[in-house]
MARDO-198950 format. One record per residue (C-alpha): x, y, z. Coordinates in steps of 0.25 Angstrom, whole numbers, plus 2048, in hexadecimal, padded with zeros to 3 digits. Layout:
XYZ
...
This chain:
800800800
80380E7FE
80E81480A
80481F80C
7FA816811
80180D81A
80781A821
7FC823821
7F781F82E
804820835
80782F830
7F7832834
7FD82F841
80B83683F
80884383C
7FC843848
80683F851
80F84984C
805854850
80184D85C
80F84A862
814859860
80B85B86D
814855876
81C861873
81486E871
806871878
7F887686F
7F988386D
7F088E867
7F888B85A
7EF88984E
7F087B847
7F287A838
7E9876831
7EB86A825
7E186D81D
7E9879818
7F386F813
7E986480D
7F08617FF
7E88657F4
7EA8577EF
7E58507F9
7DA8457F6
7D5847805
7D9849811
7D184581F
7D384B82E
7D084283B
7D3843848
7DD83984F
7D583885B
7CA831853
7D5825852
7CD81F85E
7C081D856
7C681884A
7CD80D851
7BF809854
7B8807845
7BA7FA83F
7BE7FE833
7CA806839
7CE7FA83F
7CC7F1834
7D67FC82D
7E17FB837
7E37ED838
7EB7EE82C
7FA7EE82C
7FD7FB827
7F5801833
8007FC83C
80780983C
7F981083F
7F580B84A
80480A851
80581B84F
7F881B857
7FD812861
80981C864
802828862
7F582486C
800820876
80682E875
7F8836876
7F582E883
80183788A
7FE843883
7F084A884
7F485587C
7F784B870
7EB844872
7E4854871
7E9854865
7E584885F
7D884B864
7D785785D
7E1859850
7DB854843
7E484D839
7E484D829
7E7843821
7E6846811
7E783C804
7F18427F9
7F583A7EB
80483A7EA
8088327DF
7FE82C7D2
7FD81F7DB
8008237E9
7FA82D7F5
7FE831802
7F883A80E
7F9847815
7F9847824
7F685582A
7F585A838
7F286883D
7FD86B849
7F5875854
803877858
81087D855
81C872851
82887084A
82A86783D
83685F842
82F85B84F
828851847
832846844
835844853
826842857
825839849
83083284D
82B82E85B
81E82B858
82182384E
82E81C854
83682084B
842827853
84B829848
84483083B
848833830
84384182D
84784D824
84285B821
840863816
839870814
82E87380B
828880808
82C887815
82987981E
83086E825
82E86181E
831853825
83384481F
83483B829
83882C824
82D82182A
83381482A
82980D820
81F81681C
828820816
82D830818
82283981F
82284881A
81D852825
81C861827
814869831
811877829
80688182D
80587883A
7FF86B832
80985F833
809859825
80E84A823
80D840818
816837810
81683F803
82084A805
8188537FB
80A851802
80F85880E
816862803
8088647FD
80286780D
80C87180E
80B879801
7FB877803
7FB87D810
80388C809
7F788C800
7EF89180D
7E3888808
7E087A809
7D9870800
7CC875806
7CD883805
7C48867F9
7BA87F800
7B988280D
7AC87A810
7B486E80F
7BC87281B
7B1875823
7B1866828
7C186882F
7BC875836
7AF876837
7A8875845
79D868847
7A885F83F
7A3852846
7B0847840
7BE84C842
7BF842834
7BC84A827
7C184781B
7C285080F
7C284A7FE
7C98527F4
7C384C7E8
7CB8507DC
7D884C7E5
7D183C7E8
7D283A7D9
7E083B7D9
7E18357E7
7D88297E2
7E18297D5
7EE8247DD
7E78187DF
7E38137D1
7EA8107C3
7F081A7BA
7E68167B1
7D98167BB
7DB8237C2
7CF82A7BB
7C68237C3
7CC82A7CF
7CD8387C8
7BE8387C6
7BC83B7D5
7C28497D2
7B384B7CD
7AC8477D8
7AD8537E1
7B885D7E5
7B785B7F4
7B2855800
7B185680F
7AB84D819
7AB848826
7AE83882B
7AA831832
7B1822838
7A781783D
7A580883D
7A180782D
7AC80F829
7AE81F824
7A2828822
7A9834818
79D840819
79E84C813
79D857808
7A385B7FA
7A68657F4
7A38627E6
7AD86B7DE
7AA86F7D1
79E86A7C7
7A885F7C1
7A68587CE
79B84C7D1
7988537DE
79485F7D7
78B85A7CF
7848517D8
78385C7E4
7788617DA
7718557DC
7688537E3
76C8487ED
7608397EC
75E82D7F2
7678247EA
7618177E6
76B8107DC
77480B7EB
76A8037EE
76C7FB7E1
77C7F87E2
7807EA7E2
7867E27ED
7937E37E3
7937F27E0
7A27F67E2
7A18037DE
79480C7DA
79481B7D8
7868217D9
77D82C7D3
7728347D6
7708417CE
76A8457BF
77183E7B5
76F8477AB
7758507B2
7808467B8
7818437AA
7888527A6
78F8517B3
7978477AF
79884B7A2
79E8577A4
7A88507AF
7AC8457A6
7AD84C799
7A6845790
79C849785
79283E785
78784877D
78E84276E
78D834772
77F836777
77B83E76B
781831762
778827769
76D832768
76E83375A
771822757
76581C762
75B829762
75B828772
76183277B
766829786
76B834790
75B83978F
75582B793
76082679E
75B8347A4
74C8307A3
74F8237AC
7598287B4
7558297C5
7618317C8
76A8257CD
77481F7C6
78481C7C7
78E8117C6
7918037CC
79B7FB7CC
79B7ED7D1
7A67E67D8
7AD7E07CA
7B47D17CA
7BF7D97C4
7C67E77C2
7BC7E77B5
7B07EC7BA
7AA7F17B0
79F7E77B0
79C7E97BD
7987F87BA
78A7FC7BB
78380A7B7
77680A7C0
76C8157BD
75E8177C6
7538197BD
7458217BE
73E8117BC
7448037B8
7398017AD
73D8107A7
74C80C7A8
74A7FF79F
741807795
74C811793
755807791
74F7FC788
74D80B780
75C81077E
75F7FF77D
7537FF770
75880C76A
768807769
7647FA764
75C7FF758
765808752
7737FD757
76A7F2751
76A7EA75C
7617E1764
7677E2774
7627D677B
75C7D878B
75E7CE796
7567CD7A2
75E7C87AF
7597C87BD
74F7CE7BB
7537DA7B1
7567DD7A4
7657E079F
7667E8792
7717EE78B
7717FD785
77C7FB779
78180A77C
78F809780
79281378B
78581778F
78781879E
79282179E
78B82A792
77E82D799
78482D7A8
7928327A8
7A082D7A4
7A28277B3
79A81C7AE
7A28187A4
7A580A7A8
7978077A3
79A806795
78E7FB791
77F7FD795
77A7F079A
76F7F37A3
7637EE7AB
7597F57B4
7597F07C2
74C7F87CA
74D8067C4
75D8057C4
7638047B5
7707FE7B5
77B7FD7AA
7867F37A9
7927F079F
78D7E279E
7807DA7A0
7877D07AA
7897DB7B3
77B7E17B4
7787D07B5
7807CF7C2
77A7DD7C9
76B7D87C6
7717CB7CE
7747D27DA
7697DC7D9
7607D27D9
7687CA7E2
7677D77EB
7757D77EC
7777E57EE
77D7EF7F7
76F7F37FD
7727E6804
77F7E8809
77E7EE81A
78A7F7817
7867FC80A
77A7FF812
78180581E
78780E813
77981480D
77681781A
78081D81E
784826812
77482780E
76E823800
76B8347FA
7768397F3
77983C7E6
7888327E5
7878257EA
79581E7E8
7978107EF
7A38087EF
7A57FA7F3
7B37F97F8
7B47EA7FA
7AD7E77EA
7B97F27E4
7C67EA7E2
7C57E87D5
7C07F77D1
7CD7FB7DB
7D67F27D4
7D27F77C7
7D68067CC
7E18037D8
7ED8047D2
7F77FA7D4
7FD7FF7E0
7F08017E7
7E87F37E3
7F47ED7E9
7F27F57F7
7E17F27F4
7E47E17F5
7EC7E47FF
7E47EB807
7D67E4804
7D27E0813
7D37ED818
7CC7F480C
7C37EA80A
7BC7EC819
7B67F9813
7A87F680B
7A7803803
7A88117FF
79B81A7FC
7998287F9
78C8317F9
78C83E7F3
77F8477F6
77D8517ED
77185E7ED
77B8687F4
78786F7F1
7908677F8
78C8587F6
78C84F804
796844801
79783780B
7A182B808
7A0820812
7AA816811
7A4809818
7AC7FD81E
7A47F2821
79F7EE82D
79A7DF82A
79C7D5820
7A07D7812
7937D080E
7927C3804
79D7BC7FD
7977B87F2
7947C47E9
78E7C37DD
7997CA7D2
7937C77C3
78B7BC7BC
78C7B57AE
7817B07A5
7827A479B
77B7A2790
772797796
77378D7A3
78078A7A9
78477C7A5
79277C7B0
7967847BB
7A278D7B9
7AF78C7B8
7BB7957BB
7C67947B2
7D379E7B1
7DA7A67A8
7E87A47A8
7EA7B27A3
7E57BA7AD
7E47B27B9
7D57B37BB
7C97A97BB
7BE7AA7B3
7B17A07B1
7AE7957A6
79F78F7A6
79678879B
78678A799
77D780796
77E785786
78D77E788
79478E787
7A079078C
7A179D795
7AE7A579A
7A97B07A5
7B37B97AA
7B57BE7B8
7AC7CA7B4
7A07BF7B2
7A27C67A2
7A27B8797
7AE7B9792
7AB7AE786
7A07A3783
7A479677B
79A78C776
79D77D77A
796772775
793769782
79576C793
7A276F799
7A57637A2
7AC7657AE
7B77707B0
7BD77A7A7
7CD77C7AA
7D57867A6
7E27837A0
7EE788798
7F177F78D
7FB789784
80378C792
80279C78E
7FA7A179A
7EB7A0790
7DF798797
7D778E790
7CB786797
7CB778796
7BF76F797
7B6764792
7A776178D
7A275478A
7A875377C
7B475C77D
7C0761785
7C1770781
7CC77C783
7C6789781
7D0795784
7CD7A278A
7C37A777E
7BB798780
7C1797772
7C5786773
7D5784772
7DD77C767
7D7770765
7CB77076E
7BF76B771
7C575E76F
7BA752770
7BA748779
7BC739776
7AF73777E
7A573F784
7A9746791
7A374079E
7A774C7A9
7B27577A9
7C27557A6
7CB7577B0
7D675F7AE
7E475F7B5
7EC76C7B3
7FA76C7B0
8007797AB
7F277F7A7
7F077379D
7F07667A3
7E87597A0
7D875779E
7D274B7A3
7C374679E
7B973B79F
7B0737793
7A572D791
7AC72478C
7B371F79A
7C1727796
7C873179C
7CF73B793
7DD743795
7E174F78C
7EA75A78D
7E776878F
7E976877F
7DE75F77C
7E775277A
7E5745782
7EE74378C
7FA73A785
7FE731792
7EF731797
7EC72179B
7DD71F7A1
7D471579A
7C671579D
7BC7177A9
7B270D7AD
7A57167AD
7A37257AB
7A77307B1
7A073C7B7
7A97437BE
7B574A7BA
7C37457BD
7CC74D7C8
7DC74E7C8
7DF74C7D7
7EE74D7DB
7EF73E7E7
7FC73C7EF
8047457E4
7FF73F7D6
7F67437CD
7E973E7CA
7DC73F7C4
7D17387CA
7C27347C7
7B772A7C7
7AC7257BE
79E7217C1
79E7137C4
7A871A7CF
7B77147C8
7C17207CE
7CC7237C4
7D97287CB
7E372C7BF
7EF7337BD
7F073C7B2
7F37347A7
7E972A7AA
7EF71F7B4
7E67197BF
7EB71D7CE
7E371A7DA
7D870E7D7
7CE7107E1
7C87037E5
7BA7067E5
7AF70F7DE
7AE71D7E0
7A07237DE
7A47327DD
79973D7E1
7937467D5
79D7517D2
7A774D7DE
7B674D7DB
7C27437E0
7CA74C7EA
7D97477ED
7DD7447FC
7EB7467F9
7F37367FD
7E6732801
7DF7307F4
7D17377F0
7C373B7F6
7B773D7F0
7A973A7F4
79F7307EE
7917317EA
78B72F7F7
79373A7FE
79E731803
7AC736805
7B472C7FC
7C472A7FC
7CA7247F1
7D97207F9
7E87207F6
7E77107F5
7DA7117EB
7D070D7F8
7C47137F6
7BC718806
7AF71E804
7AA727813
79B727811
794731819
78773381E
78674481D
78C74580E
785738808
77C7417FD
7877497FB
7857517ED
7967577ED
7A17547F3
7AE75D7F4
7BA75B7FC
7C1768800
7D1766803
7D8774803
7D4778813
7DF77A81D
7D576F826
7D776581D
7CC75F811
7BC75F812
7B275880B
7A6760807
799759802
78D75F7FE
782757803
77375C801
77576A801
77E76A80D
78C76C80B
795762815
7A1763819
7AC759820
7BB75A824
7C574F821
7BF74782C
7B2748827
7AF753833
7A475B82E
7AA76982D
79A76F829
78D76B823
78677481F
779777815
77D77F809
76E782805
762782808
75F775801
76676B7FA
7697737ED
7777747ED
77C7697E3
78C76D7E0
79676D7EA
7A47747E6
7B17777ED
7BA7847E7
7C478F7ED
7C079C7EC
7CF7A27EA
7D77A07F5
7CD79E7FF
7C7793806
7BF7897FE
7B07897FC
7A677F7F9
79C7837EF
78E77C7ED
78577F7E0
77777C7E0
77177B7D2
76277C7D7
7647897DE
76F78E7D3
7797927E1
7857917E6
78A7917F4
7977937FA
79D78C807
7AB78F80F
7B1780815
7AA785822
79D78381C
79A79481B
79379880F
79B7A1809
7937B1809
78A7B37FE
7887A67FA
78079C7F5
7807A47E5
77A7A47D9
77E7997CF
77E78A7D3
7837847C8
7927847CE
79D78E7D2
7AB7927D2
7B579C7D9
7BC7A67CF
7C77B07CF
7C37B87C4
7CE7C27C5
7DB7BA7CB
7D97C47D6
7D47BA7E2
7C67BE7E3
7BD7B27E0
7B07B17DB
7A77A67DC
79F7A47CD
79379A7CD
78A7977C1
77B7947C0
77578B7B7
76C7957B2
77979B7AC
77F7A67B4
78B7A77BB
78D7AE7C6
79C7B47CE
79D7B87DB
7A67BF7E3
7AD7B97EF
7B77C27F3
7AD7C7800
């Protein structure tokens, strides 16, 4: 992290105990203390005075706490250790800290780098060079290095700090001044010989430091036009005009905070500046009751709000921006004969703005919404099915409506048209998808997107539900003419898009402590000259709500005909998801829930799809089989060299695959009782040796690894178990049959030999020496699936699901829980998988109720579930970042992701 942030708290402490210190030598005197806002630099992005003696009531907010349990506020909290010790022998020090109030101001330094001002009035007389030897005491270090220097007429001091760095000071006009950026305190100085501070041309601002009936010693003031460049240190070179944009916000504000339990209430005033400004233009407006928060998502990460005229927002932001829309307006005026800025007006309730839902990726454009409150849901679609009618007469076109949840989605084929009617702000919203959900229209870039928020609507998965996004209406109210809400904990992505490298770095770093606070939201009242602003920035107080969150869904064609499957680009690193519909296409769906590409087979996919590397260049290809062909299709779906290649017979189950280098070899049973061996090229295996099977075979073959060899193992239905190596010769024999349970795998029991469970629920070894021991047992004997889960520090468990109940044993056959996984016996399909690094989880599918629900190995559902889609699920890391998302698929054909990273 920055220097400036793992010393600020230290030098807070410092420069007060500099002040404070210097009363064991001199008594108050009438002497008049300086004042530091005279030396405020005109850069600074804000400043912020307190009081010390209000230490005593932070220690006691949560989130304060919370805050210093991290390392780097070690330092912090051994200053106040010394500095509380001194004050407890000293009345006059503790005098002062009672009643001196202390500054602390934000200036950019470098294009990727910031550092703060610490200033202090003195209401007493003292001498420059007095400093090093209290600094030195207080800080233990008795033999500084210090040197002087003079600048315009003052004594400057650097004072070397073992670790943090040099320290510049001054004390001019009675302030004391002290940063780690020599020319801040250079900036101070020259400031305080213009005889006016930053506030000085508005004098109301400063009303709040001086003013009688001040009722918090913490006020805070905002120089926006100095935040963009402040807020520009932390981004790329190539982002920063994101940042810029808050220079047209306001020119300044003022307010008063307050500290409690849930975190920091910022209330004040601004002073708008000139007409440039989107205060100015909204302190005409007059101030309503907003109704579009009440119809964020659960997942909004970041939404900006408006409630004013449009058309007159409209040349607000045309002027600001600089654009000249009336040319293009007047072009689609003269080609459709609709004027589309008149109708919008005429549907238009006054409401609208952007939201952006927390994206799978730093590509978020999908997840940007325009949402605009209309006069009446049924005027809204009118208007719109209109504009839609106009453009595809004269384009030629027919555009084709879905209905989904409940609501239509159309498109208008007018490129642009968010950003054209409402301002160049919105400018991520490039396509016009739309639907109407109440009397609320909503564009969208793509129709998937407006698919997953009618789900969580519907679903009322929406902010109105969360307690703390209540708390916050509350508190800050719901009038206003601004309403801007930000989601910390749903913004990495959208920061690591900005952060630059340097700051994403200190971001991951840092997630625990920044992700204890929920959200950022800002109300701006308008109707006076100077608008009433409050931000509030909230830390939760309870949970963090469900783990499984809804992040985008897919639709097929038709049914589903498997569950999904997660296969890898080599490439890049990331996961993406394979499936097949009931029409035999093949689908490729990216992490964005977008389908990348759609291939034609001509029967079902059998078993698994494996990705693999067969030119050894760093390129993925997907290797599976269907009942007539083993097939190789390369990122594109496009098949590879010689594939499909048909099969000597027809399939009876899935290959098997064993990696090796990427490529490996594949391993598939056919009707006619053979078991055949190619290479990753699509060539039978040379040295491969097995003959025949004795009856047919339903289950695939596994590759198990006993005692140090390799093997690949199955059995047949007349129960024959077929232990192999991998060119085909017999192993163990075991010496009886072995009735497998439906869709149950062998499992390795390392020297030992192999487990699997039978047909009627009994545990069954398979031993070193071939003997076959079968364990009936009384509670799993209608056992539907069997998993055996062997990656727990406390050693294997077997997992059966028996009648919708989900049972679970130790090595000793203990039982660790049994537990009802729903209300009935629906759940059919019983998986083991590892969500990254985390612990496993067992995942049951129910067909009959299209769910699936989620259970840690203590039997715990896992929050948020059971989910939609019951056809089967995987875990997926989309974007090689470590944040999984569990993708389930219904048979009705949609596939669903959800985020697990809560």
């Amino acid at each position: 992290m920055k220097r400036v942030v793992t010393s600020s708290l230290v030098i807070v402490v410092i420069f007060v105990a500099v002040a404070a210190t210097l009363f064991l030598y001199y008594n108050l005197t009438d002497h008049r203390a300086g004042d530091p806002l005279e030396a405020m630099p005109a850069d600074a992005a804000f400043f912020h005075r307190f009081m010390l003696a209000e230490k005593d009531g932070l220690d006691s907010l949560p989130w304060w706490t919370a805050m210093n349990q991290h390392p780097r506020a070690a330092a912090y909290a051994e200053f106040m250790s010394r500095i509380d010790t001194v004050c407890r022998d000293h009345p006059k020090l503790e005098h002062l800290f009672t009643g001196q109030p202390l500054y602390v101001a934000a200036c950019a330094t470098k294009a990727d780098d910031f550092d703060l001002l610490y200033l202090v009035g003195l209401p007493f007389d003292v001498e420059s060079d007095e400093v090093s030897q209290i600094i030195a005491t207080l800080t233990g270090d008795e033999t500084p290095g210090t040197t002087r220097r003079s600048y315009e007429g003052e004594e400057i001091y650097e004072y070397d700090l073992e670790g943090p760095g040099t320290f510049t000071y001054a004390i001019s006009k009675d302030v004391f001044l002290g940063s780690f950026t020599a020319f801040l305190v250079e900036d101070a100085i020259r400031q305080q010989k213009l005889s006016e501070g930053p506030l000085g041309r508005i004098g109301w601002l400063k009303m709040p430091f001086d003013g009688p009936g001040t009722d918090s010693s913490h006020i805070s003031v905002v120089r926006f036009r100095q935040l963009a460049s402040w807020l520009g240190v932390f981004g790329k070179p190539g982002g920063r005009a994101a940042a810029r944009r808050m220079a047209r916000f306001a020119d300044q504000a003022a307010f008063n905070v307050s500290l409690d339990p849930e975190g920091i209430l910022l209330d004040g005033t601004v002073s708008p500046g000139d007409s440039s400004t989107d205060s100015h233009f909204l302190s005409g407006q007059p101030p309503v009751r907003m109704t579009l928060p009440s119809m964020l998502p659960r997942e909004t990460a970041v939404a900006a709000l408006y409630a004013c005229d449009p058309a007159e927002w409209g040349q607000h932001t045309e002027r600001v921006d600089g654009f000249d829309r009336a040319e293009l307006l007047a072009v689609w005026y003269d080609r459709y004969e609709v004027d589309v800025l008149a109708r919008m007006a005429s549907l238009s309730g006054g409401e609208f703005g952007l939201v952006i839902t927390e994206p799978a990726g730093t590509d978020y454009e999908k997840n940007a919404f325009f949402f605009l409150k209309t006069m009446a849901g049924e005027e809204a679609e009118g208007v719109m099915r209109g504009i839609c009618a106009a453009v595809d007469e004269k384009e030629g076109q027919t555009t084709l409506s879905e209905r989904y949840g409940g609501h239509r989605i159309g498109l208008l084929r007018l490129d642009g048209f968010v950003p054209l009617v409402f301002g160049q702000r919105f400018a991520i919203l490039q396509k016009a998808y739309y639907a109407i959900i109440g009397d609320v229209l909503i564009f969208a870039n793509q129709p998937s997107a407006l698919r997953t928020l009618i789900d969580e609507i519907n679903a009322q998965q929406i902010l109105l539900n969360s307690p703390e996004f209540r708390k916050t209406l509350v508190r800050l109210g719901e009038t206003g003419n601004l309403f801007c809400y930000v989601q910390t904990h749903q913004c990495a992505y959208l920061l690591r898009d900005y952060l630059s490298s340097s700051w994403n770095t200190w971001y991951h770093s840092n997630r625990k402590q920044v992700s204890g606070w929920n959200s950022v939201t800002v109300l701006l009242s308008g109707g006076q000259k100077n608008p009433s602003l409050k931000v509030e920035f909230r830390h939760r107080t309870g949970q963090r709500g469900q783990r499984a969150t809804l992040r985008w869904t897919a639709a097929l064609d038709t049914l589903a005909a498997i569950p999904p499957v997660v296969v890898r680009d080599f490439t890049s690193g990331r996961e993406r998801i394979m499936i097949q519909d009931r029409a035999h296409t093949l689908y490729m769906i990216d992490g964005n829930g977008d389908i990348a590409w759609k291939r034609m087979l001509k029967s079902k996919i059998l078993g698994k799809i494996v990705t693999v590397d067969l030119y050894g260049n760093g390129y993925s290809q997907y290797l599976f089989n269907t009942r007539t062909h083993l097939w190789l299709v390369d990122r594109q779906g496009r098949p590879v060299s010689n594939y499909p290649i048909r099969l000597p017979a027809p399939a009876t189950t899935g290959m098997l695959h064993v990696g090796r280098n990427r490529t490996g070899q594949v391993y598939i049973p056919c009707e006619n009782g053979r078991l055949y061996a190619y290479e990753a090229s699509g060539k039978p295996l040379r040295e491969w040796r097995f003959t025949q099977f004795t009856g047919p075979v339903s289950q695939p073959f596994v590759h198990l690894n006993l005692d140090g060899k390799e093997w690949i193992v199955g059995s047949d239905d007349l129960g024959e178990v077929y232990i192999l190596d991998l060119a085909g010769r017999p192993g163990i024999t075991a010496t009886s049959s072995v009735f497998r349970l439906e869709q149950t795998p062998f499992y390795a029991l390392g020297k030992s030999g192999l487990t699997t469970a039978n047909y009627t629920g009994a545990l069954t070894y398979i031993l070193s020496n071939g003997e076959v021991d079968v364990r009936p047992r009384e509670s799993t004997e209608r056992a539907a699936a069997y998993r055996l889960v062997s990656s727990l520090p406390e050693g294997p468990q077997h997992v059966f699901l028996v009648e919708g109940r989900l049972k679970c044993f130790d090595v000793r056959m203990n039982t660790v829980f049994d537990i009802r996984v729903a209300k009935n016996d629906e759940p059919s399909r019983l998986t083991v998988d590892v969500p990254g690094k985390e612990q496993p989880v067992l995942i049951c599918h129910s067909s009959a109720s299209d769910l699936t629900y989620a259970f840690d190995m203590s039997g715990i559902s896992l929050n948020g579930f059971p989910v939609r889609g019951g056809l089967g699920g995987v875990f997926a890391d989309f974007n090689d970042d470590g944040k999984v998302f569990l993708v389930s698929a219904s048979r009705k054909g949609m596939v669903y992701a959800y985020s697990l990273s809560r």
